[in-house]
N, C-alpha and C positions, 0 to 999 in steps of 0.2 A: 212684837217689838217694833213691826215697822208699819207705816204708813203710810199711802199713796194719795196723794191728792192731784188732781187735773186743774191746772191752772188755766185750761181755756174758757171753763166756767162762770171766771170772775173777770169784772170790769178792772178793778184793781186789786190787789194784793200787796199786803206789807208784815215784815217780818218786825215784832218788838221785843227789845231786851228785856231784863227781868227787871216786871213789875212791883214785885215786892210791897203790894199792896198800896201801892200811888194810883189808885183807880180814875180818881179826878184828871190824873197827869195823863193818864192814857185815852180818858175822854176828849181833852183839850187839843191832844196831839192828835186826835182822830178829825177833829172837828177842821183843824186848819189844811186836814187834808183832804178835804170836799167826799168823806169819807161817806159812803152809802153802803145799807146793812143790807138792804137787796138785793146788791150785785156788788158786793165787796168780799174781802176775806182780811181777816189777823190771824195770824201766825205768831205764836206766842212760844220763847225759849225755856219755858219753864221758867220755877220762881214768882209764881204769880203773889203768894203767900208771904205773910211773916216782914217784922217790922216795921210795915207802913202802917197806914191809920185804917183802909180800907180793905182788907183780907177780904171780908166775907163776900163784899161785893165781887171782887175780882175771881174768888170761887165759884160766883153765881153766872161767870162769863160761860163756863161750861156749858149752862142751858141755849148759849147763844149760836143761833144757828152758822153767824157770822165769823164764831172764833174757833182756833184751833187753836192745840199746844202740845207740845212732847213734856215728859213727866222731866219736873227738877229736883234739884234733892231734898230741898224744901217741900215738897210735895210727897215726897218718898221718906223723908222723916216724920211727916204729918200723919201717913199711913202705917208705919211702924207703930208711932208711940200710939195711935189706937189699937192695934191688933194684939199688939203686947202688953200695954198697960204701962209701960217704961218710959216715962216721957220728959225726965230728966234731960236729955239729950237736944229736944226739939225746945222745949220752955227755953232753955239759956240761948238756942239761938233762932230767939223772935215767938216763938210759938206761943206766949202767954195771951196773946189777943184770944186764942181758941177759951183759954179755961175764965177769961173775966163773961164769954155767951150765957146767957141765961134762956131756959126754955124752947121757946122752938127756935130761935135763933141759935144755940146749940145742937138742936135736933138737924136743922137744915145742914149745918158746916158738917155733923158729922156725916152725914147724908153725902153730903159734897166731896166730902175726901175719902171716901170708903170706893166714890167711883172713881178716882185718881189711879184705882190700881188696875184702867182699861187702858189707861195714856200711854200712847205709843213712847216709846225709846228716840225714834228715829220718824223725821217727815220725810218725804223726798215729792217736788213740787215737779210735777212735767208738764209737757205742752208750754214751754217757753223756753223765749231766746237762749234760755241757762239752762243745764239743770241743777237745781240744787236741794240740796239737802238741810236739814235742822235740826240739832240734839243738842243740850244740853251744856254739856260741858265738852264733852270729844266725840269724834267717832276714830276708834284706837286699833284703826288697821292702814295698811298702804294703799287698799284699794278697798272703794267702793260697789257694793252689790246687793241690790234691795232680797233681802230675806237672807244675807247672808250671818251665820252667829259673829255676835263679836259680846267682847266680857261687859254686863248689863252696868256693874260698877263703875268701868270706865268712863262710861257715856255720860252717867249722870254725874261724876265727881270729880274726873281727872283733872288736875292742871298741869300734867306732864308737856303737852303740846303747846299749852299757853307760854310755859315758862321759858320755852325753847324758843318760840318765836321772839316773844318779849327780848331775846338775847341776840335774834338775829339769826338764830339756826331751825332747822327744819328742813321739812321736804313737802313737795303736794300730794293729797290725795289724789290717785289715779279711781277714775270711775265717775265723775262729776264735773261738774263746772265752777262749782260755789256752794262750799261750807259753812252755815252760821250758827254760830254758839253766841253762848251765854257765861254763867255761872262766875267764872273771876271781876269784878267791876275797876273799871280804869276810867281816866279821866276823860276819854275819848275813845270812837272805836276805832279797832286796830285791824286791818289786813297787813294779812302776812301771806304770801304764795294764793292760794285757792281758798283761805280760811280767815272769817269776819269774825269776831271778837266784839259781841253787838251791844255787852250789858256797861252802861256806864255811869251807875251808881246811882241811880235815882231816889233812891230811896236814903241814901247818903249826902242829899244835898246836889248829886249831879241831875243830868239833862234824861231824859229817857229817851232812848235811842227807837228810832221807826223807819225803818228801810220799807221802801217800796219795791219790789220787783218787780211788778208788773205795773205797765198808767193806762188811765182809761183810752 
């Protein structure tokens, strides 16, 4: 469920909201950020799939030694509806890019999402001025602690925490420095106490959001 990654290793580090298949959009935004695959890292909130024009490529980020991501639920309904055969659920939202693949470009995607089901839940990024952590949609406890259980659905689905901020209420996680999610999209991103709200609909017409944590 969880992930350690050492951020002294990289020149720069940046966290992006969900991509939702705007592959282009995240190249562009890499590009302006004097971004190198050497000595860089992305950090991806889940949702990399589904809607945009570019799913598969953005699937193929996985081979990239340069990217990471925690699982979204796009990601997690993409692995369902293959293990079950059920995929009603995942077509009507966005998934139909998978079934128009023909050939090994179907063999690849499924390829590609069958490893989805190694993708951490939870990053937590050390060795900087922060520490912070990355999942999805929540991490639905008071405190933070790397390997500690918390309910896996929460993580990838909840907007109980969003909804509360959005109104002005909440409280901080204890055990971090800086929280970044995903999953609800808004017109801008939102802090609220210790918790970034990064996904800002890109794939709807908005901007794709790209935090740097760490500059060279």
């Amino acid at each position: 469920m969880y992930h350690r990654i050492d951020g002294s290793r990289y020149r720069q580090i940046f966290v992006v909201g969900d991509v939702h298949g705007c592959y282009q959009a995240l190249q562009q935004q890499l590009q302006a950020r004097d971004f190198d695959p050497q000595q860089d890292l992305v950090i991806a909130v889940g949702d990399v799939i589904d809607r945009g024009p570019q799913s598969l490529s953005c699937l193929g980020l996985l081979d990239a030694p340069w990217f990471s991501m925690v699982m979204g639920n796009h990601e997690q309904m993409a692995l369902m509806a293959l293990l079950s055969g059920v995929d009603f659920h995942w077509q009507r939202n966005g998934g139909d890019w998978f079934y128009r693949l023909k050939g090994e470009a179907r063999q690849r995607a499924e390829t590609l999402i069958h490893r989805c089901d190694a993708l951490p839940l939870v990053i937590e990024v050390t060795h900087l001025p922060q520490h912070i952590v990355v999942a999805h949609a929540d991490y639905p406890a008071e405190r933070y602690e790397y390997d500690q259980p918390v309910n896996a659905e929460d993580v990838v689905w909840s907007r109980k925490r969003i909804t509360g901020a959005l109104e002005g209420r909440g409280n901080r996680i204890a055990g971090a420095d800086l929280f970044i999610f995903g999953h609800t999209p808004l017109k801008r991103p939102l802090k609220f106490l210790n918790q970034l709200y990064l996904d800002t609909g890109a794939v709807f017409g908005g901007r794709l959001s790209l935090l740097r944590i760490k500059s060279a």
